[in-house]
ZARONU-282585 format. One record per residue (C-alpha): x, y, z. Coordinates in steps of 0.02 Angstrom, whole numbers, plus 50000, padded with zeros to 5 digits. Example, Ala and Ser with C-alpha at 12.3 -4.5 7.8 and 13.67 -1.06 7.14 Angstrom:
% ZARONU-282585
506154977550390
506844994750357
***
This chain:
% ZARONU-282585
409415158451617
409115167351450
409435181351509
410895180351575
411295173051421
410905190551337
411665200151457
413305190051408
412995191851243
412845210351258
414355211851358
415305205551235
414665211751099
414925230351172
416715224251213
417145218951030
416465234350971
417355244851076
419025233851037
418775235850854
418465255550867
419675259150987
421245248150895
420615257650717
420825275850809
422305272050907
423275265650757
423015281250659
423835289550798
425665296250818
425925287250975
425815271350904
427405267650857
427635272651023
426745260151090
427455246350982
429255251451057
428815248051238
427605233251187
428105222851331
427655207551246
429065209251132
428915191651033
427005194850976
426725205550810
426155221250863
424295218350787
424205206050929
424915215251062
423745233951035
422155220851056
422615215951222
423205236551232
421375242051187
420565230251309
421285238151461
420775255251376
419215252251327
418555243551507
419625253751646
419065249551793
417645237451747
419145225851687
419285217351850
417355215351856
417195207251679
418495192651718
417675188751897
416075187951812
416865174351671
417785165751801
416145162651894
415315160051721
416625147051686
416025137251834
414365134451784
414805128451617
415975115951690
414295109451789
413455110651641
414685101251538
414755115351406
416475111851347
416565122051187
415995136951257
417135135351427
418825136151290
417845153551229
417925158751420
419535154251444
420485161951282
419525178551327
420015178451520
421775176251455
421885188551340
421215200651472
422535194051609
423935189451489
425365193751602
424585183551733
425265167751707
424355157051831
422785158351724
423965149751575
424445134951682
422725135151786
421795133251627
422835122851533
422675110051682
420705111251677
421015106451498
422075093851512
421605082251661
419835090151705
418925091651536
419875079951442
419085065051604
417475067451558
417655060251369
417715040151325
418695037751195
420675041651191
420095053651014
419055063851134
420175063051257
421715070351154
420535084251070
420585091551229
422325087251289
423185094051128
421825109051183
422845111451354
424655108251268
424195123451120
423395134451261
424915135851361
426065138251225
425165151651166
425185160651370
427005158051328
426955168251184
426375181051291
427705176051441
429505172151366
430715164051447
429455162751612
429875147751686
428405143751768
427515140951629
428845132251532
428995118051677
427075116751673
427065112551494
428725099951513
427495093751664
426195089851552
427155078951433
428055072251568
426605065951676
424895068251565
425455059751382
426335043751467
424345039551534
423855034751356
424545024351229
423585035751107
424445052151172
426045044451154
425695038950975
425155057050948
426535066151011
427845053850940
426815056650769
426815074350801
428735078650867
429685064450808
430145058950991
429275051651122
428455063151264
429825060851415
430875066251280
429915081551230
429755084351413
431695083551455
432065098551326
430655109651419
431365106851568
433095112851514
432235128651452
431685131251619
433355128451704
434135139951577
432975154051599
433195152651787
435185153351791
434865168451696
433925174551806
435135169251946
433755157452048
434875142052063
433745134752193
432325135052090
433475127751932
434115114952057
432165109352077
432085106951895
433735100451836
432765084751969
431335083151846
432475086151695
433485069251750
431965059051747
431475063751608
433095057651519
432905043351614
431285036851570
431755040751384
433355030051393
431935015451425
430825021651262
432275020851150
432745004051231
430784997551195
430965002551019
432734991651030
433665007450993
435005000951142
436315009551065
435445027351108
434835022151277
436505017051323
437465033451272
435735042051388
436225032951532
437945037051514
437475052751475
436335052951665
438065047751753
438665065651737
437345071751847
437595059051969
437705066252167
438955054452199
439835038552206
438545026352263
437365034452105
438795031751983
439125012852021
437025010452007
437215017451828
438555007251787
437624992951833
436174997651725
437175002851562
438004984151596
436394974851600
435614987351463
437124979751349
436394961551392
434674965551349
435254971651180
436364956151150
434674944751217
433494954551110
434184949050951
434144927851017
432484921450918
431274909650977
431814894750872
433384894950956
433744883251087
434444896951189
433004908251183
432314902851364
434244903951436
434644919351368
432884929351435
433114919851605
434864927151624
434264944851590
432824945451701
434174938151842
435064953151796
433664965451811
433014956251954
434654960152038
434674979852004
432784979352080
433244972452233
435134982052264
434244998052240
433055007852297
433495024552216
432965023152055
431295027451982
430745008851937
429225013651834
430235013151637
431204993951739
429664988051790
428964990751599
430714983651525
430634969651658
428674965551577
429254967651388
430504952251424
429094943451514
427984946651375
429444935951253
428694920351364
427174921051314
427624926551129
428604911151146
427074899451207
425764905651076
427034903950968
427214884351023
425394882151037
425214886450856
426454874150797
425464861950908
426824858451058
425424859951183
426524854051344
427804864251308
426844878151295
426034876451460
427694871251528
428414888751462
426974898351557
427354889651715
429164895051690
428594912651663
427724910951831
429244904251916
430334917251862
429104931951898
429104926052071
431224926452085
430984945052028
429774948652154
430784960152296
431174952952444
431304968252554
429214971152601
429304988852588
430084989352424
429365003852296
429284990652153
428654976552252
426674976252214
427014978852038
427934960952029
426644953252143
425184959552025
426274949751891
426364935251967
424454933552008
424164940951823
425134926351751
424404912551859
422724917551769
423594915951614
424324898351644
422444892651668
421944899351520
423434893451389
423014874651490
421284877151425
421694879151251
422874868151241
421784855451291
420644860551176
421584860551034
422474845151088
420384837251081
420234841950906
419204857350936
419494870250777
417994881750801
417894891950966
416374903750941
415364886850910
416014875351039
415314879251239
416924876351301
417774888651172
416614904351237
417064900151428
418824902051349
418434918351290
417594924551438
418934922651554
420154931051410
418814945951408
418904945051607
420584943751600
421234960051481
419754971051595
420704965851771
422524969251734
422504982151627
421914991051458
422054980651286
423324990651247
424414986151373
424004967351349
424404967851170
424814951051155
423164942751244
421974953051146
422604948450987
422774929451053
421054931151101
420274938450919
421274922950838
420284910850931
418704916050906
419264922450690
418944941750730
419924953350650
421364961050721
***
């Protein structure tokens, strides 16, 4: 093994010393502003460009052999877990293949889902993500206005980010926007640089992605109770619309999208804060079952974030000791869960709501427990038997449905009871 550690060592070495010699000769030379006119890769500085120029002089024909050997070499480190050293691999095979573009996207990918599963911690996780998103924007530098790589990178923001909370926090921290949003704009670069390039098929294929992207960020504004902007989106979406059928769905959304933004302001001491959330979830209950055209992942998370008021609403009664009516507010939240639930058995969106409802029959057990409880007098959770059970099936609980994350509410229920931190 050492030795072919040397023997890669070597090879590299000689490489980087022929680069270096090669790029100071050739740039003394007359023909060099030559070169810099026809520099294909017209957008890089021309420093840049002559050291991917004095590659291919300085290997010839052992060009081909070098980057099968790395390729292969690549392989074994990804056995081997050598993660560091794989990103070495992979910024030298590109700069040796740089018109290539599948080795952008290919690698990028390996960054971004491949390397980036093997960490534990959403940190690790984005080093290697943010990795992936910087690689292939740098193979663009290389490729402009290639649409292939543009609609991998709008693909990545698209389907990658929206897997973590953490990316989404990062991007949003990072661009000002959240990630479908990002994603929307790269996809338009890709349909523009196709109608240039008169391939309206393949600008028809992405103008598809582009749509859901929009979408999906009409629901992100809406979650950050910007309704306003998610409104003018969707109106915005109706223009695309293929035809009449699409149109009337739309208008249907942007109507109950105006209700949600009227219910969202209602607060829990009033007494129409139950009345108000039970009419919108009719609503959206409605526009789940009429339709089966729309992409029900950002309703299904809108549908939860009104659910989620309910139990707001019960801690929030529990706290100010109304112990009946909060368990009578989680059995409501049961009972309406179930209305949503589709009725048509194939329906895209119908596990999702039955996942719910089984979620929050769990959770009416456990507000019944500590409302009885605290209804016995019981102040101190960590020290009473009864308390830990509690907390057990709270832990048991957040690890079956989903991430904390998700669950924000629960998991910071849960550190209140037992006086941990937030």
């Amino acid at each position: 093994m050492k030795k072919k550690y040397i023997v890669l060592a070597a090879v590299i070495i000689i490489f980087i010393t022929l680069q270096l010699f090669l790029k100071s000769h050739i740039a003394k030379q007359p023909e060099y502003r030559e070169i810099m006119v026809t520099n294909p890769f017209n957008t890089l500085p021309p420093a840049e460009y002559l050291g991917t120029y004095v590659s291919t002089v300085a290997l010839g024909g052992f060009k081909p052999l070098l980057v099968d050997y790395l390729w292969m070499k690549q392989d074994k480190l990804q056995e081997d877990k050598q993660f560091e050293e794989i990103v070495l691999l992979l910024s030298i095979i590109a700069r040796l293949q740089p018109r290539f573009t599948e080795v952008w996207s290919f690698n990028a990918y390996h960054l971004i889902f491949n390397i980036a599963a093997q960490e534990n911690t959403p940190q690790a996780k984005w080093h290697w993500v943010k990795s992936g998103l910087d690689y292939i924007k740098e193979g663009m530098r290389f490729n402009p206005d290639n649409a292939h790589l543009t609609q991998w990178l709008a693909f990545f923001y698209y389907q990658r980010i929206p897997q973590d909370g953490y990316f989404m926090e990062q991007v949003e921290s990072a661009e000002g926007t959240d990630s479908y949003d990002v994603a929307g704009k790269w996809y338009r670069k890709a349909i523009d640089i196709c109608l240039d390039k008169n391939q309206p098929g393949q600008a028809e294929m992405y103008a598809v992605m582009y749509f859901a992207c929009r979408f999906r960020h009409s629901f992100e504004l809406a979650k950050k109770n910007r309704f306003d902007e998610a409104i003018k989106e969707l109106e915005h979406l109706t223009t695309y619309a293929r035809d009449i059928m699409e149109v009337e769905r739309f208008k249907d959304l942007i109507k109950v999208m105006r209700h949600d933004k009227e219910v969202s302001r209602v607060e829990m001491n009033s007494p129409d804060f139950i009345s108000a959330n039970s009419s919108l979830l009719e609503q959206y209950g409605n526009i789940i079952n009429k339709n089966v055209g729309y992409d029900f992942l950002p309703i299904n998370a809108r549908v939860e974030s009104i659910l989620r008021r309910y139990i707001k609403y019960a801690y929030y009664l529990i706290d100010n000791g109304k112990y009946s009516e909060a368990s009578g507010v989680i059995k409501l939240l049961c009972d309406e869960t179930n209305k949503i639930v589709p009725k048509l058995d194939n329906h895209p969106a119908g596990w999702y709501y039955l996942t719910l409802s089984e979620r929050f029959g769990q959770l009416q057990s456990m507000v019944d427990a500590e409302c009885y409880l605290k209804a016995q007098g019981v102040k101190d959770f960590k020290t009473d038997r009864r308390g830990i059970e509690l907390q057990s099936l709270y832990e048991e609980y957040i690890r079956k449905y989903s991430s904390p994350w998700q669950l924000a509410d629960e998991k910071e229920r849960l550190n209140n009871l037992m006086g941990e931190p937030r």
